[in-house]
VODOLUM-668639 format. One record per atom (N, C-alpha, C): residue in three letters; atom name; x, z, y. Coordinates in steps of 0.05 Angstrom, whole numbers, plus 5000, padded with zeros to 4 digits. Each point is the difference from the previous one (the first is absolute). Example, Ala and Ser with C-alpha at 12.3 -4.5 7.8 and 13.67 -1.06 7.14 Angstrom:
BEGIN
{'Ala','N',{5264,5156,4886}}
{'Ala','CA',{4982,5000,5024}}
{'Ala','C',{5018,5000,5024}}
{'Ser','N',{4993,4986,5021}}
{'Ser','CA',{5016,5001,5024}}
{'Ser','C',{4985,5014,5022}}
//
This chain:
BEGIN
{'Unk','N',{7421,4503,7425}}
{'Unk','CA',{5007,4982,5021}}
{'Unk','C',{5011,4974,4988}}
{'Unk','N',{4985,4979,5006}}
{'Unk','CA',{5019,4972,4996}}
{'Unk','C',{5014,4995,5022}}
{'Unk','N',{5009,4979,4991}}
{'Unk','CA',{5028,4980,5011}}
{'Unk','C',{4994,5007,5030}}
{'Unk','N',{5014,4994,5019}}
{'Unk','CA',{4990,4987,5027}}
{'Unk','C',{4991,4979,5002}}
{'Unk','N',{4987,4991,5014}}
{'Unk','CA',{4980,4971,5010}}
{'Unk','C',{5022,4986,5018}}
{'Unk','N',{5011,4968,4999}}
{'Unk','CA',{5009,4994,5010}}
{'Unk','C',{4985,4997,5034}}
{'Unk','N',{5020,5002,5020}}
{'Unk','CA',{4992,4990,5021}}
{'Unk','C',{5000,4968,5010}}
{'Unk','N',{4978,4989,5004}}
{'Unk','CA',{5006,4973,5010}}
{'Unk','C',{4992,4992,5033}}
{'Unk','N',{5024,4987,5011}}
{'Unk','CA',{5002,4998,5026}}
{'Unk','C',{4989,4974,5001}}
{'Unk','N',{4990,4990,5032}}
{'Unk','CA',{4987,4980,4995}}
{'Unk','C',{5018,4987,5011}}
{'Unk','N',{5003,4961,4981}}
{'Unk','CA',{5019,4994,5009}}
{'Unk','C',{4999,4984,5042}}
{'Unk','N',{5016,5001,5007}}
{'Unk','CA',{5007,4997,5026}}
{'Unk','C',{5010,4968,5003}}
{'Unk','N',{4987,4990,5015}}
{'Unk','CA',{5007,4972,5003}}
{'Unk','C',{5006,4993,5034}}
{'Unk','N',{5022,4989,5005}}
{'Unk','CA',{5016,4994,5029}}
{'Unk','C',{4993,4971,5004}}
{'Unk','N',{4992,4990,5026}}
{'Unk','CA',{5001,4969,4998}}
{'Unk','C',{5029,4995,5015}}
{'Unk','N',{5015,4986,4987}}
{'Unk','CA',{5030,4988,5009}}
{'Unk','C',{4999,5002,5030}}
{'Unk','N',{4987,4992,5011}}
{'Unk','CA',{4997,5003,5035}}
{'Unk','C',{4997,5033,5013}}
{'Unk','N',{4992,5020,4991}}
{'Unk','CA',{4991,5017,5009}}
{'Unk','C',{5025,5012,5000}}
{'Unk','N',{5027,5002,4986}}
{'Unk','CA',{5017,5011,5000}}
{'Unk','C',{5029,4981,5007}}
{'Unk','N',{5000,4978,5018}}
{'Unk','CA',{5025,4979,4995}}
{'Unk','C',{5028,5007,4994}}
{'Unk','N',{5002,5022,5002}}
{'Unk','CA',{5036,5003,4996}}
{'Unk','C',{4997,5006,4972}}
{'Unk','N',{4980,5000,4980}}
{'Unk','CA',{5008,5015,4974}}
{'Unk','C',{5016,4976,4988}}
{'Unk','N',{4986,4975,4997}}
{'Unk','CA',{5016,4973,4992}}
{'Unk','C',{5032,5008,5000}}
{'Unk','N',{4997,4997,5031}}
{'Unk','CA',{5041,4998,5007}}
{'Unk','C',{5010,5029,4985}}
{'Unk','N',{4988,5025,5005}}
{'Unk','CA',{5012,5028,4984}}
{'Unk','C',{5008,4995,4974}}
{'Unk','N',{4978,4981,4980}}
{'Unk','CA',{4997,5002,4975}}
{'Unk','C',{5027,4976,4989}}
{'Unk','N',{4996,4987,5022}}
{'Unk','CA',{5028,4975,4999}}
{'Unk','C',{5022,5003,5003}}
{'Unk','N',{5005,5029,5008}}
{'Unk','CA',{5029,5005,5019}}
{'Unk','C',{5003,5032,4981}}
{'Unk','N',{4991,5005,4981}}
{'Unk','CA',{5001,5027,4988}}
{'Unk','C',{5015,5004,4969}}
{'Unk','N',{5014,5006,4997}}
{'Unk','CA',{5017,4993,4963}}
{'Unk','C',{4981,5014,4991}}
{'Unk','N',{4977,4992,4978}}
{'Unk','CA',{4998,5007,4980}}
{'Unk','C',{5012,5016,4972}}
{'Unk','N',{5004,5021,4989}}
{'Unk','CA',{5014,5011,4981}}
{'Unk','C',{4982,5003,4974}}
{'Unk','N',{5000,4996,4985}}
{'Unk','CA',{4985,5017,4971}}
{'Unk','C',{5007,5031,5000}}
{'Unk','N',{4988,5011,4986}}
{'Unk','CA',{4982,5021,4996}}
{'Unk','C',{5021,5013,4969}}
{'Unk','N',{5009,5017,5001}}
{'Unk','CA',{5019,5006,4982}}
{'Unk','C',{5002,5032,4989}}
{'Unk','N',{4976,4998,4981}}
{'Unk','CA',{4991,5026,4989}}
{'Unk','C',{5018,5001,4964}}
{'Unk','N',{5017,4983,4990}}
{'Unk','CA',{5009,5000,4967}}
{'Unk','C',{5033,5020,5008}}
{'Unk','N',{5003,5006,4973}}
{'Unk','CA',{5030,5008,4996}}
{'Unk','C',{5019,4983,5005}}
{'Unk','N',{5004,4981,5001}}
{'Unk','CA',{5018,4976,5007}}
{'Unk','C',{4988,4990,5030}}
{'Unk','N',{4992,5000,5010}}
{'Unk','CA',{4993,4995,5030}}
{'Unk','C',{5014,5005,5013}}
{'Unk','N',{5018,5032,5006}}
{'Unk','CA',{5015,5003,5017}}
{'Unk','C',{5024,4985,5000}}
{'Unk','N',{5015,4997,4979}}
{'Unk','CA',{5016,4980,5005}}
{'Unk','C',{4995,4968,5019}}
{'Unk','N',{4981,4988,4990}}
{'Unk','CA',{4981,4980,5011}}
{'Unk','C',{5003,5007,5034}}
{'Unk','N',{4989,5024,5007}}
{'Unk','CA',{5000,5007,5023}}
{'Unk','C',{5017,4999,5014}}
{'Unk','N',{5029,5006,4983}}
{'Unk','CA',{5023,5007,5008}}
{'Unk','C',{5014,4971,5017}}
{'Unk','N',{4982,4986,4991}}
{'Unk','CA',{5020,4966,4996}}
{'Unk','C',{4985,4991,5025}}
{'Unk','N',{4973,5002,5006}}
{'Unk','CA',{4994,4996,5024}}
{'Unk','C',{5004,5009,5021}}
{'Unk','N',{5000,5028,5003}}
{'Unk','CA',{5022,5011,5020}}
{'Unk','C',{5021,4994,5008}}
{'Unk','N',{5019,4991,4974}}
{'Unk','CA',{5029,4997,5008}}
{'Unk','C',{5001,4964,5011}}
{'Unk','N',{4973,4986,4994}}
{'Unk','CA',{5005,4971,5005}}
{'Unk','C',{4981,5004,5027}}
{'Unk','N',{4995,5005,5016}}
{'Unk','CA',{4986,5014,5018}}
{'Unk','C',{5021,5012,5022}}
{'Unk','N',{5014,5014,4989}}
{'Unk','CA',{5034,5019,5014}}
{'Unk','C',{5009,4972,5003}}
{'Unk','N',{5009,4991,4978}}
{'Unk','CA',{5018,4962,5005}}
{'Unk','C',{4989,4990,5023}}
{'Unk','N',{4968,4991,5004}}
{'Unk','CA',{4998,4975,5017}}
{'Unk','C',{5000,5018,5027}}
{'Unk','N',{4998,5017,5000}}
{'Unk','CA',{4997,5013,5026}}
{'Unk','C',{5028,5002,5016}}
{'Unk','N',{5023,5000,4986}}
{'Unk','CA',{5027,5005,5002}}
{'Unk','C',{5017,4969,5011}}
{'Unk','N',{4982,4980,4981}}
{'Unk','CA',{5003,4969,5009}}
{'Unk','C',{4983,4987,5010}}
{'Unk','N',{4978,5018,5017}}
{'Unk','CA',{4979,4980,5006}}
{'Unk','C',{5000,4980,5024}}
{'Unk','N',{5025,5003,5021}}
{'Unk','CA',{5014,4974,5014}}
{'Unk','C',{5005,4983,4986}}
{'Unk','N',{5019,5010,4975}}
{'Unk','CA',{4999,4969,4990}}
{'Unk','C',{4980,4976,4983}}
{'Unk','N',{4980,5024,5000}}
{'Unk','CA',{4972,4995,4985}}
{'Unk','C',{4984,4984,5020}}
{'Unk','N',{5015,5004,5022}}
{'Unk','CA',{4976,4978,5024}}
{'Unk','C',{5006,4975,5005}}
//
């Protein structure tokens, strides 16, 4: 038996109009990185807790 054969999906293409709220979702959504190293969790740690912060001051954030 060899390897497995990768699977390839075909790629999927949206025209901006067919879906209008994705714009505003994608605009209104915090992005995070992806945090697979030994030192990451800490990293992680810091966005959470700065995350816990603005949420705690976010009146005065407005």
């Amino acid at each position: 038996m060899g390897s497995p054969s990768a699977v390839r999906m075909p790629a999927v293409r949206v025209r901006p109009s067919s879906h209008s709220t994705s714009p505003a979702a994608h605009a209104h959504t915090i992005k995070l990185p992806v945090w697979h190293r030994e030192q990451d969790p800490k990293l992680a740690e810091q966005y959470v807790s700065a995350a816990r912060k603005a949420g705690e001051h976010h009146e005065e954030l407005l």
